[in-house]
C-alpha positions in Angstrom: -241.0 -15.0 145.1 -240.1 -11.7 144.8 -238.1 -10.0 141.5 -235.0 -9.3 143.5 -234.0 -12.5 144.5 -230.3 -13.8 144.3 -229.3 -10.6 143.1 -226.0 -9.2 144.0 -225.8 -4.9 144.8 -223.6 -5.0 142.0 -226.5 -5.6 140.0 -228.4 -3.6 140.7 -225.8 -0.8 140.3 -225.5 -1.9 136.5 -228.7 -1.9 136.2 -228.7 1.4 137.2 -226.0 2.2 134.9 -228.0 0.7 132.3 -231.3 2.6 132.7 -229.3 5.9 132.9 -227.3 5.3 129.8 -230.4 4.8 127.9 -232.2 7.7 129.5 -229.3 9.8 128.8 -229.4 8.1 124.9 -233.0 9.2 125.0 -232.3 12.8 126.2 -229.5 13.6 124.0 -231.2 12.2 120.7 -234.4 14.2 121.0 -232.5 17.3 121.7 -230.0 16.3 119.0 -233.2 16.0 116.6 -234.8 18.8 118.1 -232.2 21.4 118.0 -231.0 19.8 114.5 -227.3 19.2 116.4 -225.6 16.0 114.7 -223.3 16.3 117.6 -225.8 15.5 120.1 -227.5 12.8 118.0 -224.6 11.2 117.4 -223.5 11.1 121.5 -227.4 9.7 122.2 -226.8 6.9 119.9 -223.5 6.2 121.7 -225.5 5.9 125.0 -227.4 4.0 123.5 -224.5 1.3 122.3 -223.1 1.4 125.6 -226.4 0.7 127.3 -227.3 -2.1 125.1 -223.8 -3.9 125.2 -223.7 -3.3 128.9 -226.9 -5.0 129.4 -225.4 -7.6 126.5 -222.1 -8.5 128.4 -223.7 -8.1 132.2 -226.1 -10.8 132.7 -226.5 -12.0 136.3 
């Protein structure tokens, strides 16, 4: 049985969603820490928030 089964396309398109979010999370914070920009800290742990409630309120 594969991973896949009984899922929807929609699913996968939050999924997607989800994983960009938190990759986008990832990128701003390190830049954000790197660069020493609260700015782009801050907008990386927003990412973050809205990956983790998406996954949160989305469940298949």
């Amino acid at each position: 049985m594969s991973r896949n089964d009984g899922r929807l396309p929609s699913d996968h398109r939050v999924r997607r969603y989800s994983v960009a979010f938190g990759g986008g999370a990832l990128l701003a914070s390190s830049l954000g820490l790197g660069l020493d920009a609260l700015w782009l800290l801050g907008a990386g742990a927003w990412l973050l928030i809205a990956a983790v409630l998406l996954e949160l309120v989305y469940r298949p």
